[in-house]
N, C-alpha and C positions, 0 to 999 in steps of 0.2 A: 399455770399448771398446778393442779392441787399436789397434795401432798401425795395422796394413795398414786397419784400416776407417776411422783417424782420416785416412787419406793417400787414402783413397775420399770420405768427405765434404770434406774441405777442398779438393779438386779439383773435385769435380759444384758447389762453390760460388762458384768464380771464375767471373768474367761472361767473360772473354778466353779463347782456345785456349790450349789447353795441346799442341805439338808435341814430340817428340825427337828428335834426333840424335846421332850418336857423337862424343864427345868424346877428351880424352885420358886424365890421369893421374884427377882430378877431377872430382865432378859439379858441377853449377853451373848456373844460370839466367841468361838476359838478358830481361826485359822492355820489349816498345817500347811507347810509347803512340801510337805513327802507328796501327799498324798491331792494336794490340790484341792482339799474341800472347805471349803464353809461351813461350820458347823454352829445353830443359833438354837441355845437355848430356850425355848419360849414357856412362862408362867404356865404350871396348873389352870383349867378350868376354876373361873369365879377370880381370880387376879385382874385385877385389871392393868393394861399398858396402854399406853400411846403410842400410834403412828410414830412419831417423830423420836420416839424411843427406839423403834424398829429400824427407820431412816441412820439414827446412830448406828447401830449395829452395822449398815451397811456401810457405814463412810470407814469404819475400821475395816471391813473387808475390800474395799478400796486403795486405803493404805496399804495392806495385807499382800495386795496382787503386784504395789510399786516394791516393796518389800517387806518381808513377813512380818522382818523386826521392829518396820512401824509401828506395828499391830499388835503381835504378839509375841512373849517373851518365852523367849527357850533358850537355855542355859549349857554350858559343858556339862556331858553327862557326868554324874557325881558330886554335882555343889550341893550343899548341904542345903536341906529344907529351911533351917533357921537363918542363911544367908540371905533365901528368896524371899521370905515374911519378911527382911526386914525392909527389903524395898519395892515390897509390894506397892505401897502408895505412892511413890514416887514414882514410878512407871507406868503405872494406872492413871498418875494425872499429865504427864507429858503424853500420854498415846490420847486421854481425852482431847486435852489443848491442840492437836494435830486435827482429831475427828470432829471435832466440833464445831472449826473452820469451815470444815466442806459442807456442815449444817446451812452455815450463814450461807452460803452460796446456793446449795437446795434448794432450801426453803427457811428466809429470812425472817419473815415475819411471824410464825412457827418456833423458830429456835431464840428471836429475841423474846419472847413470851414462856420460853421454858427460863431464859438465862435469868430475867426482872421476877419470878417467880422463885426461884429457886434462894434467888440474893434475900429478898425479901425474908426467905426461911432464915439462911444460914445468920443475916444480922443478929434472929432475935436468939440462936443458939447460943447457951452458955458453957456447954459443958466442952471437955477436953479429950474425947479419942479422937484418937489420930488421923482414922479416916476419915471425918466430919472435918477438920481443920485439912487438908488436904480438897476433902470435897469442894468446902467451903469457900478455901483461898482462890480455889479454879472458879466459881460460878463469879466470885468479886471480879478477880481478873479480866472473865471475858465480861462484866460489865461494864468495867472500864474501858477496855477496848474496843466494844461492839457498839456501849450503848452511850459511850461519853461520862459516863460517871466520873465523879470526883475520888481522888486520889484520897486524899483527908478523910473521907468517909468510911475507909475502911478499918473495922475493929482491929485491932491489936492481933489478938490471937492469930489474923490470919494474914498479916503485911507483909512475914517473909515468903509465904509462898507464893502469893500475889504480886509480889517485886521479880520473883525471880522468874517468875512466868511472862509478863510483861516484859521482860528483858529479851526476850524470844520471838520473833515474827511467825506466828503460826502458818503462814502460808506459803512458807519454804521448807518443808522437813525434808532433814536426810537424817544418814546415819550417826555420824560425827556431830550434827547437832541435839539429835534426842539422847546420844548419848552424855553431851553435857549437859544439858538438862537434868538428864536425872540424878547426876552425879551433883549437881547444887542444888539437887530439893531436896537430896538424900542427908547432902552435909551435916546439917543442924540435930537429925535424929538417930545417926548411928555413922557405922566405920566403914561399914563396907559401897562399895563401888563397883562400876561395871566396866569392861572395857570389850573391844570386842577381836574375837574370836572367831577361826575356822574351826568345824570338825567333822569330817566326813564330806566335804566338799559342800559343807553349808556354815554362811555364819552365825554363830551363836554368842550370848554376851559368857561374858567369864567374871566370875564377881573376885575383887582383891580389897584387900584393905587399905582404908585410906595412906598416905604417906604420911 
């Protein structure tokens, strides 16, 4: 099955709408579970994306439908903005590490060709923001586990998030494991942590500070 028909069934298979709108640099999804829609931001006119870009977006809307929190994060009303920046990428790369599994299953040969491509990038990176070392550590990770890669081989900058993602079988999320998850990738760059949370008869994470 190619890919454009794996991006036709795994959409005719979600129970929730699936809507688009223009975004900006990036495609990307939000899933609400009030409201039960899918929402995919898609690049301006002249951007270009890939299929198997779009195929992402649906494996988080997949997660999304087993549970929102796989997918997407929404907090106790009232945490403060600078709590959620600060684990923005830590949640961002455990909800990948989860989405990117269902890729390898899709379409294998597709997503090991984004993962050897992507690696390739991040080796020759030298610089230090956050989300490039977070991006980074993720694409090492899943070459090591997708693609056999050597362990040895990964740069410094990105070993502990690539250790601690490795430590994690992506092909069993739940709640209580992405939650620890992100509470060990978070570790190393700040204080605050998740735990989770009712509120209004939905769960939502609740950020505390480390102990």
């Amino acid at each position: 099955m190619d890919i454009k028909a794996k991006i036709e069934g795994i959409a005719s298979s979600l129970t929730w709408r699936i809507e688009h709108k223009h975004g900006n640099r990036d495609i990307e999804i939000t899933s609400d579970p009030w409201t039960r829609i899918h929402t995919i931001k898609i690049p301006m006119a002249g951007t270009d994306w890939r299929d198997i870009e779009y195929l992402h977006e649906l494996a988080h809307a997949v997660l999304a439908e087993r549970h929102h929190l796989l997918s997407t994060a929404y907090f106790v009303v009232g945490t403060k903005s600078k709590d959620i920046e600060a684990l923005v990428n830590p949640i961002r790369t455990a909800s990948d590490w989860y989405a990117d599994h269902l890729l390898m299953q899709w379409a294998p040969d597709e997503e090991a060709a984004e993962i050897r491509e992507h690696a390739e990038i991040v080796r020759r990176y030298a610089g230090a923001e956050m989300e490039m070392i977070f991006g980074g550590g993720l694409c090492l990770a899943q070459a090591i586990w997708y693609l056999m890669e050597k362990r040895h081989t990964i740069p410094r900058r990105y070993r502990y998030v690539t250790e601690i993602l490795l430590s994690v079988d992506p092909s069993i999320p739940s709640l209580q494991t992405k939650c620890d998850l992100v509470n060990a990738l978070a570790a190393p760059i700040c204080r605050q942590r998740i735990v989770l949370d009712v509120e209004d008869d939905m769960d939502v994470w609740k950020i505390k500070p480390a102990k």
